[in-house]
C-alpha positions, -999 to +999 in steps of 0.1 A: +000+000+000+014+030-009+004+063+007+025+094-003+057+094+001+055+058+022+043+023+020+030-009+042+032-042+035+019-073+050-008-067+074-001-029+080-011-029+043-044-048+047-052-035+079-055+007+065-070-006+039-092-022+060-100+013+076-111+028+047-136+009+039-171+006+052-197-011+069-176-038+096-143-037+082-132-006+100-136-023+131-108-047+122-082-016+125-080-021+164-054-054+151-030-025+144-022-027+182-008-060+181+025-060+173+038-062+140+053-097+136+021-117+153+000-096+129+028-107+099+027-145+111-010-146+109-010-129+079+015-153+062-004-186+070-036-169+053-017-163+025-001-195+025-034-211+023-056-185+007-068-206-018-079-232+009-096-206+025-111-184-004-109-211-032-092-204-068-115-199-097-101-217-133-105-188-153-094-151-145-118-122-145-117-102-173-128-064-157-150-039-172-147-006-179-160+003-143-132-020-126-106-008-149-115+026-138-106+021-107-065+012-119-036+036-121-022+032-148 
């Protein structure tokens, strides 16, 4: 995530982006208080197994005008 002048990574990342969106995920933010490398391990065995957990589709998603929007380019 890059914000400025710097970035996060890891769960830093996902957790501000967490922040800014709406509805529950906000909440989430108060992990920021654990320290770094618990938040990191956690985060690493999710995305060790993300596909376990989310699954993985066979084809990739090919965006719209309205997602592409969305890109820097």
């Amino acid at each position: 995530l890059i914000e400025g002048d710097s970035y996060s990574v890891k769960s830093t990342a996902i957790l501000k982006v967490f922040k800014e969106l709406k509805r529950m995920w906000p909440a989430l933010y108060i992990f920021i208080i654990v320290p770094r490398v618990i938040r990191d391990l956690f985060y690493n065995i999710i995305a060790k197994n993300r596909y376990k957990v989310f699954g993985k589709r066979d084809v990739c998603m090919i965006p719209d005008k309205n997602v592409t929007s969305r890109f820097i380019e």
